[in-house]
Every structure is written in structure tokens, then in C-alpha cells.
N, C-alpha and C positions, 0 to 999 in steps of 0.2 A: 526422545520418542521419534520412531521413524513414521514418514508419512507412506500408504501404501494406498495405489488403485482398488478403490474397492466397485463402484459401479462405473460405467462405461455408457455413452450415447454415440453413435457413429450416425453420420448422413453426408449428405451433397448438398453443397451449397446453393444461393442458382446460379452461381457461372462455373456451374461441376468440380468447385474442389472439395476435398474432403475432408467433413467437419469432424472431429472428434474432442468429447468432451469428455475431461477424466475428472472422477470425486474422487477424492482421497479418505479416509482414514486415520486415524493413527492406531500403529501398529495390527492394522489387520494384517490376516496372512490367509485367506482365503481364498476363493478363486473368484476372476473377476467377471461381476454379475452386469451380462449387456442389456438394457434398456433401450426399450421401441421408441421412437423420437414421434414427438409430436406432427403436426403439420408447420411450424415454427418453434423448431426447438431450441433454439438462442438466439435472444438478442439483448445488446444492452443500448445504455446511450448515457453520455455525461450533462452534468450541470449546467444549467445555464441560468442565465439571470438576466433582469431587466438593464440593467447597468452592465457595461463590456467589462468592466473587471471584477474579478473575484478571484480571494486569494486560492485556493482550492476547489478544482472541477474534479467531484470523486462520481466515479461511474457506478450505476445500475443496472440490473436487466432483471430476466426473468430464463430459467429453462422448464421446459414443456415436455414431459414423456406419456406415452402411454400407460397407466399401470395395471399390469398383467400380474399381480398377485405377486411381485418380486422389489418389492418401493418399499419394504421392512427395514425401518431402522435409520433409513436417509435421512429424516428429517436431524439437523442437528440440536442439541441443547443447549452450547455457547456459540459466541460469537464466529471463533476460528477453530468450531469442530470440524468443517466439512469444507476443505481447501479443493480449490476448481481452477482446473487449468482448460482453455480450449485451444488448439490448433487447427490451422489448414495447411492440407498437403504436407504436415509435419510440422511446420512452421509456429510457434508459438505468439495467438494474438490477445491474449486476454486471461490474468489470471484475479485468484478471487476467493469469497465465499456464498457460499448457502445462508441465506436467513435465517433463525431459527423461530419457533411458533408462529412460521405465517406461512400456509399456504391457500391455495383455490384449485377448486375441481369445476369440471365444466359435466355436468350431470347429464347432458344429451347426448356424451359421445358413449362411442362402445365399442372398443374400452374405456374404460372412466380415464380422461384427459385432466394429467394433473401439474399443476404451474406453482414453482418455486422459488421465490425473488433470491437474488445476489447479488452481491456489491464487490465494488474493487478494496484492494486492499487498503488503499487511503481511507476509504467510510469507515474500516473498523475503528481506526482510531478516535474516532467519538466516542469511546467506551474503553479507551485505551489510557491510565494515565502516570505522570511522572511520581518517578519512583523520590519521597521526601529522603529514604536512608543513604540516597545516592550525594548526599549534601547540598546546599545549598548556595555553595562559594561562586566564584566565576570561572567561567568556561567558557570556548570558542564557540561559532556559533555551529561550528562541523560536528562539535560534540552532541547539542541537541539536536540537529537534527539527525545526525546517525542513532540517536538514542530513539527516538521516535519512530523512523524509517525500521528500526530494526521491529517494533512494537504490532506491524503488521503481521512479521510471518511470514514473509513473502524475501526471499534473497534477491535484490535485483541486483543485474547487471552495469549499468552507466546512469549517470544524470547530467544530463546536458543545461547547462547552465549559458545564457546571454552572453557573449562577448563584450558587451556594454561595461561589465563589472572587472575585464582585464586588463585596468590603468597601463601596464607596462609586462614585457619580457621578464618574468622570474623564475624564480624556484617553486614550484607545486607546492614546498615547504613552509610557504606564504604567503599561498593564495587567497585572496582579498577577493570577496567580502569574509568567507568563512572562516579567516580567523582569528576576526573580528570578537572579543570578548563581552561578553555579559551576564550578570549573575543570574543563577538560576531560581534567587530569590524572588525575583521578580514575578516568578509562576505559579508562586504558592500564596497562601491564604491562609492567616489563622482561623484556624473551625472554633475557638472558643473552648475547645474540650481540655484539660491538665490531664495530666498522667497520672494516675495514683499512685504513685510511688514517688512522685519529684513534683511537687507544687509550683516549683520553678519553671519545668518544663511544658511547653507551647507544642500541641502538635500542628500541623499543617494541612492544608489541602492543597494537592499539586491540580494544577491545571490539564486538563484533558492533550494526549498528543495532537490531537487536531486543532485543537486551538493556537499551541504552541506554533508550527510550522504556519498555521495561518499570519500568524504576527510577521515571523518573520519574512515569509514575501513580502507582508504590507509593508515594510522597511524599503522597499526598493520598488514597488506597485508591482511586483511578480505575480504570476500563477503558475502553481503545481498542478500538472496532466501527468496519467500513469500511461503507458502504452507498453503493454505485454508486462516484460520484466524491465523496460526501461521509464525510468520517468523525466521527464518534461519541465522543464522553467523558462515560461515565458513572457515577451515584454511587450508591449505597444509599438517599441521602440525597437525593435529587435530585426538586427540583421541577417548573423550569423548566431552557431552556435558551437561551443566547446565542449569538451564532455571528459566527465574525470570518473573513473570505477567506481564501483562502491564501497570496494575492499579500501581505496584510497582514501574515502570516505574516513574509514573506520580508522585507519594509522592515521591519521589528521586529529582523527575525534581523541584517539590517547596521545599525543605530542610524539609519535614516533615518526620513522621515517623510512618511505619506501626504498630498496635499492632499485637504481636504474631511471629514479626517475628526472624530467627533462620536460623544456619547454619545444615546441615544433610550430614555430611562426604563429605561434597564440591560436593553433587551430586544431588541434586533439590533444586530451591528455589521456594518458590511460591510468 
């Protein structure tokens, strides 16, 4: 399914850049419907917590528009019905979704001023979970977390990961920690239920992707931060940073292997 702009919020930031915020669709083909921006028509902010670490800081906000008789339908049903990208000056800073069944009106403005929470793409994965038919043997840890990463919806671009965890000069083909093996048994849960057809058989509950990715920061006392389409891994401890595609990501997560690829003084990977 293709995603398509279906409403549109445009303004100025206050240091005069220009905000524009696109909804998406899937497969609409209509024409795209612009919406009056509120007096604060986006903001978000990430997690935070009493204790300085936590394994995932997934972001919030809220967009604010006018509605002038044209907010038909916005609201979404699922979780990743209604894909949100915001830019300035072109520049892509925040991508995301709509909440669905929650919003608030502010009943003394005029036009009715109406406020619609979002979250980044890591929050959906609280509602996102491992597939049991995908099996339950061992796998690197690039496997899960590209399985999970891909679970948002969202394609990102790079993930910068701590330089702490690149012991030595290698091969990308063996880059440590990710790939590092563990069973993906370890995520599921018997529910107690049998199959009606195999007495034998156990079904499972997989664990939530958020949970998943949480663990494994705690491996190493990381924290995952989204920023645009790139995401964040960070340390206490943390100097520098590396950064490997996502696509890289993915030939890591099936045991394949990129052409061209190369170490560059342990200080980008693509």
C-alpha cells in the first residue's frame, strides 16, 4: 500500500522557518486538504525519567489545527493509520503517528481549536509484537532488532551506535555486538492454549517489540533516541559515534553481505 499526503498544516516557526506538517494516508489519491494551524501547532518532547537511564526515550507531542469543517476522517482507527512527517525549511525533523480515539477541543476558540496527540515511531511498538511463525531458534541480535525497527513503519536512514562496542578494525560482516546470537525463544511465553488439532502443540506469546529492543540496550546500559529518520544509541560512556545504514542493518539481519563494504578508522560505516 502506497502512503499518500492527504492533509497538510503549513506555518512559521518562531525563528521564521517553515513548518510543514504532512498526514498521510494509505492509498488516498485525492487532493491535498490544507489545514489552519493552530496558535502552537506542534510540538513534541521525549521521555524522561527519574533515574538518567532508560532503555528507550520514545517521543510525544500533540498537533493543534483549526477546524474549519475540513478534519473529516483524520482521526485514525489503528495505530499506524495516519503516518506524520514534519519539516523545516524542507529539512525532515520528526516523523511519526496520530493517536487514534483521543482527541480535545478547546470550546472557546472560534474556530473550534482542535488537539491531536502523536507519538514517534518507537511508541507504536508497545502494540507491535514478535511474529511466533517466524521461529523460535537463534539469531543475531541485528536480526531482532531489524525485525522490530522494521515493525514501526517508518524506513530509517542510519543508526549510530557508541564506539565503545568497536573492540577492533573489522569486517562490517562481524560487527560485534550485533552479531552476537540469542534465541528468540527467550521472548515468547507459553499462553497455556493447545491447538485443536495437535494436543502436542504449545502455542506462544511473543513479547511486545518494545520490550524486545529494550532488553537489549539493557545488555550494554544503552538508550535508543529517534531523531527524524535517524536513530540514536546512546552511552553514559560515550565519546564518539559510528553509524551503519539501515539497509546494512537488514543484509546483517539475513547473513548476507554488502558489496563494497569497509572499515574507515572505526569512524563511519555506511
Amino acid at each position: 500500500m502506497a502512503r499518500n499526503i492527504h492533509w497538510k498544516v503549513s506555518f512559521r516557526t518562531r525563528s521564521e522557518k517553515l513548518g510543514v506538517l504532512n498526514l498521510y494516508e494509505e492509498n488516498y489519491s485525492g487532493a491535498v486538504v490544507e489545514l489552519t494551524p493552530a496558535a502552537v501547532p506542534f510540538e513534541t518532547q521525549e521521555d524522561s525519567a527519574d533515574a538518567w537511564f532508560v532503555p528507550i526515550r520514545k517521543q510525544t507531542g500533540y498537533i493543534r489545527v483549526l477546524d474549519e469543517g475540513n478534519t473529516d476522517g483524520i482521526m485514525p482507527v489503528g495505530m499506524k493509520d495516519r503516518y506524520v512527517e514534519y519539516k523545516e525549511d524542507g529539512s525532515l525533523k520528526w516523523c511519526g503517528y496520530m493517536v487514534p480515539d483521543v482527541f480535545s477541543s478547546d470550546w472557546d476558540v472560534t474556530p473550534l481549536e482542535v488537539e491531536f496527540p502523536v507519538v514517534g515511531g518507537l511508541g507504536v511498538l508497545e502494540g507491535e509484537y514478535l511474529n511466533e511463525d517466524d521461529g523460535l531458534g537463534v539469531v543475531p541480535l541485528a536480526k531482532l532488532m531489524y525485525d522490530c525497527l522494521l515493525a514501526t513503519g517508518v524506513t530509517y536512514n542510519r543508526i549510530y551506535i557508541p564506539t565503545e562496542v568497536f573492540p577492533y578494525e573489522g569486517s562490517l560482516d562481524d560487527l560485534y555486538p550485533l552479531t552476537i546470537e540469542v534465541s528468540r525463544f527467550n521472548f515468547f511465553k507459553d499462553n497455556d492454549t493447545l491447538n485443536s488439532d495437535d494436543t502436542d502443540w504449545t502455542r506462544y506469546n511473543g513479547a511486545t517489540c518494545y520490550e524486545v529492543l529494550s532488553e537489549i540496550m539493557k545488555l550494554w546500559g544503552w538508550t535508543l533516541r529517534e531523531r527524524g529518520k535517524d536513530l540514536w544509541i546512546t552511552s553514559p560512556k560515550i565519546e564518539k559515534s559510528s553509524y551503519i545504514s539501515f539497509a546494512k542493518l537488514g543484509y546483517m539481519a539475513e547473513g548476507r553481505k554488502m558489496l563494497g563494504d569497509g572499515v574507515k578508522n572505526s569512524t563511519e560505516y555506511e
